[in-house]
C-alpha positions as CSV (number, residue, x, y, z in Angstrom):
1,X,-2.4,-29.7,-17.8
2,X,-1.0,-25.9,-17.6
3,X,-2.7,-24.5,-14.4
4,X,-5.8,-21.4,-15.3
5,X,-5.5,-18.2,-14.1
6,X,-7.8,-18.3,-11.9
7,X,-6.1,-21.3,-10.0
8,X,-3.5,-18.6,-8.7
9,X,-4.2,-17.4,-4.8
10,X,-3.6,-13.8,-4.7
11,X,-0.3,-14.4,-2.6
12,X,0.4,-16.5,-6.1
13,X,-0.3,-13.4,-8.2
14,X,2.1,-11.1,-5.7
15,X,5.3,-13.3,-6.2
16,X,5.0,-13.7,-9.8
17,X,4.6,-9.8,-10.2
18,X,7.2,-9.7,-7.6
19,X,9.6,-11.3,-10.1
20,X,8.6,-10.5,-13.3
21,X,9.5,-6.8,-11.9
22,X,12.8,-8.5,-10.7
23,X,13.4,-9.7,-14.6
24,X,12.8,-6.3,-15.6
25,X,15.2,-4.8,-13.7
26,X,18.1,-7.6,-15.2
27,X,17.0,-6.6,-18.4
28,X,17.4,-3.0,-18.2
29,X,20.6,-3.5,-15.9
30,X,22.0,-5.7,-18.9
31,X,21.2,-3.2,-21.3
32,X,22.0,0.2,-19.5
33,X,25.5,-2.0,-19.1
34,X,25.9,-2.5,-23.4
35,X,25.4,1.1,-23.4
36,X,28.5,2.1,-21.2
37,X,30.4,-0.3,-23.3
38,X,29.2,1.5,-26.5
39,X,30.1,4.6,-25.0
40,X,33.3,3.9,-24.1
41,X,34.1,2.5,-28.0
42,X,32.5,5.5,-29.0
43,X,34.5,7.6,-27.5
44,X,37.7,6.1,-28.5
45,X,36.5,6.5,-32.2
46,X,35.7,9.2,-31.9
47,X,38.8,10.8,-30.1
48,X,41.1,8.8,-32.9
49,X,39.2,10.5,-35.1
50,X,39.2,14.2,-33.6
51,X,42.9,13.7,-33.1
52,X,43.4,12.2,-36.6
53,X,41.5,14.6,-39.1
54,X,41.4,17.4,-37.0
55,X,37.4,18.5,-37.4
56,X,36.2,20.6,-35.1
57,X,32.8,20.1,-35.7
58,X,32.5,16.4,-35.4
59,X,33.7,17.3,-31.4
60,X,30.4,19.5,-31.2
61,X,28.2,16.6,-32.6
62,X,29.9,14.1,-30.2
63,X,29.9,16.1,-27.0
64,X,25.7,16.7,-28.2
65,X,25.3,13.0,-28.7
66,X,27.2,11.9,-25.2
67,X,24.8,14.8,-23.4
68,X,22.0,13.2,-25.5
69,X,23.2,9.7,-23.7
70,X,23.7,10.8,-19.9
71,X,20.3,12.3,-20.2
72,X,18.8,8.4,-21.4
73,X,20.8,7.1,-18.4
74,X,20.1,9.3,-16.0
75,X,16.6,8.5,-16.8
76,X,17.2,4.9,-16.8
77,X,18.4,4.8,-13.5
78,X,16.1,7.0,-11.6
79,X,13.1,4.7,-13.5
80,X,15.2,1.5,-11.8
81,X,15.5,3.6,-8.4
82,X,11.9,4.1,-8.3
83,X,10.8,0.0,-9.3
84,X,13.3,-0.6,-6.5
85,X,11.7,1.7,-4.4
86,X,7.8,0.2,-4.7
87,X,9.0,-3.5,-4.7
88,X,10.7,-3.1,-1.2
89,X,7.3,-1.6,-0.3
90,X,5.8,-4.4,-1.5
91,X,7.6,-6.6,0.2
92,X,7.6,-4.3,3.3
93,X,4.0,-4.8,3.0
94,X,3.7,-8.5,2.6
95,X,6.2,-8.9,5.3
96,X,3.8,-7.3,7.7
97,X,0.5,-8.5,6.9
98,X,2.0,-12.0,7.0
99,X,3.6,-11.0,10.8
100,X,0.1,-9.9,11.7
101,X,-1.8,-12.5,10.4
102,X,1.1,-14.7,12.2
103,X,0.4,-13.0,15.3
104,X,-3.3,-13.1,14.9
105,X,-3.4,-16.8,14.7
106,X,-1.5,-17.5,17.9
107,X,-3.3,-15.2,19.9
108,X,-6.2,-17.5,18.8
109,X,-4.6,-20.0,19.8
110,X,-3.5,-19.2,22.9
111,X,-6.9,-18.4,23.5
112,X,-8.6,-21.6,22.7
113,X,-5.6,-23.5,24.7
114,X,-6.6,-20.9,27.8
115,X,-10.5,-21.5,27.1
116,X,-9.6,-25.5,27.0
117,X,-8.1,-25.4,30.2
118,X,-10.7,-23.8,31.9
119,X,-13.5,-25.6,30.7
120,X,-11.7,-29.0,30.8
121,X,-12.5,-29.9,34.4
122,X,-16.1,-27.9,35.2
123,X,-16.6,-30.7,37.5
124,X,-14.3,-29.5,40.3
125,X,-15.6,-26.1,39.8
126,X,-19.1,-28.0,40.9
127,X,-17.9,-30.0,43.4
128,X,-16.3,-26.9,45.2
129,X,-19.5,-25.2,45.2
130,X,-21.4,-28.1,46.7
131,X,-19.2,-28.6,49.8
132,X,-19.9,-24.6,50.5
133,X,-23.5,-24.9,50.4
134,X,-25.2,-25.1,53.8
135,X,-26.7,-28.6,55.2
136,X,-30.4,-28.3,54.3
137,X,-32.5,-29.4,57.8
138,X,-35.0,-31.8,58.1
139,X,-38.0,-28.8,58.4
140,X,-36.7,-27.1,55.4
141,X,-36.9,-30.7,53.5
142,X,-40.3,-31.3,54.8
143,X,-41.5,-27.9,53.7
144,X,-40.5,-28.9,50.4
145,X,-41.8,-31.5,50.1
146,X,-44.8,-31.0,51.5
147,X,-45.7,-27.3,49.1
148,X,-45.3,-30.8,46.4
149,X,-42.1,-28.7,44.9
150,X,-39.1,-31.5,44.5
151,X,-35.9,-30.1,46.2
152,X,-33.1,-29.2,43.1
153,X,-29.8,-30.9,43.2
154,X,-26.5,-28.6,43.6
155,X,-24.8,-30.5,41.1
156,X,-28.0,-30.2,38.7
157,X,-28.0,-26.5,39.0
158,X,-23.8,-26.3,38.4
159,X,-23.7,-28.6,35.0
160,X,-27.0,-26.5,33.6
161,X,-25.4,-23.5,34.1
162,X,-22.2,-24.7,32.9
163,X,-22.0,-25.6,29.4
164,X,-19.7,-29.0,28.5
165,X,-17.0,-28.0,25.8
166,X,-17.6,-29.2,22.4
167,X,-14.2,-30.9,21.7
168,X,-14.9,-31.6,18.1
169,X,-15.1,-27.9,17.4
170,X,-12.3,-27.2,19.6
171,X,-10.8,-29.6,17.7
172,X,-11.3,-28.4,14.0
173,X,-10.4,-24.5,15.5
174,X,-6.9,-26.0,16.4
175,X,-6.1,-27.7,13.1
176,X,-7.5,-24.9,11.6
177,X,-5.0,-22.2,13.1
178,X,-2.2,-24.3,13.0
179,X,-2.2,-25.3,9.3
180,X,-3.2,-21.1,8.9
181,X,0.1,-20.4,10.7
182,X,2.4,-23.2,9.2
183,X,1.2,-21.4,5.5
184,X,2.3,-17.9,6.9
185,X,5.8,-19.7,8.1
186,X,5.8,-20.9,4.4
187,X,5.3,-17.3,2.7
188,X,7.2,-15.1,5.2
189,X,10.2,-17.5,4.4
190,X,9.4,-17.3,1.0
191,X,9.5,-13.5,0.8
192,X,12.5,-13.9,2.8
193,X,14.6,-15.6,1.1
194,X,13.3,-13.4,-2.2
195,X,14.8,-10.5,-0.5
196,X,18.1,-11.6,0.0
197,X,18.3,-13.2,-3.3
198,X,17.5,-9.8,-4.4
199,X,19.8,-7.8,-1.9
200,X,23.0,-10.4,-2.7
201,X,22.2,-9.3,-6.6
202,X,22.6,-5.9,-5.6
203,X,26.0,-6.9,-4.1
204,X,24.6,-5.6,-0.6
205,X,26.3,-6.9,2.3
């Protein structure tokens, strides 16, 4: 079943106009290089000729018509300059957004580990308190008891003011941030490896 359009993610959409702009670029490389070759057969014609018959004129139409040709690729090539120019922007651009996003996502995480931590053992954090609170007497339990108010428990106090973690959601926000970051991993090396596919067309080293 041939997938919809609308089935394409938008990073989908940006690698397929990312190398249909790469096609283009072959194509008018291929045919910018037929018109050297034409040029250069041209002018060998055209000098047999010249040299051959001896017209003068025919030199005036061919110097017009080679003039009329640097113009086309002069053209040519400052319209390829400028395509390469926005697709390494492009790329530029991906590049970062998927570094941020990359970034992003483990500062997250880091956070959640850090928040984890913490709240893993609120007990302690209880228990510590309780040994530093001073030893009640027996007239200051009397005189609560006897105003008919029921003394509060340390402990009781500690754990209502102290939330317990909710693991599952903890949980789910880990998975969540690490299957976000391995699909940045996926795309940065993706656009990666585009780019020097791209850079060893070009014959850079």
């Amino acid at each position: 079943m041939p997938c919809k359009a609308e089935e394409f993610s938008n990073w989908d959409r940006l690698f397929i106009a990312l190398e249909d702009s790469h096609m283009r670029q072959n194509v008018l490389l291929d045919s910018l290089g037929q018109c050297c070759g034409g040029m250069v057969s041209l002018r060998t014609q055209l000098d047999k000729l010249v040299k051959g018959k001896g017209l003068p004129g025919l030199e005036s139409v061919y110097r017009l018509h080679m003039e009329q040709v640097r113009v086309w690729l002069q053209q040519d090539l400052l319209k390829l300059r400028e395509e390469e120019t926005q697709r390494e922007r492009n790329l530029n651009a991906t590049m970062q957004h998927l570094l941020r996003r990359s970034h992003e996502g483990n500062s997250l995480l880091e956070r959640l580990e850090d928040s984890w931590s913490r709240s893993g053992t609120p007990l302690g954090g209880a228990e510590s308190k309780i040994r530093h609170q001073p030893t009640q007497t027996p007239e200051g339990l009397g005189a609560a008891y006897g105003s008919g108010t029921k003394p509060a428990s340390p402990l009781l106090r500690e754990q209502d003011m102290t939330p317990l973690p909710d693991t599952a959601t903890v949980k789910r926000a880990l998975v969540a941030i690490a299957t976000e970051l391995q699909t940045v991993h996926l795309q940065l090396s993706r656009v990666l490896e585009q780019v020097g596919t791209q850079r060893k067309d070009r014959g850079d080293t």
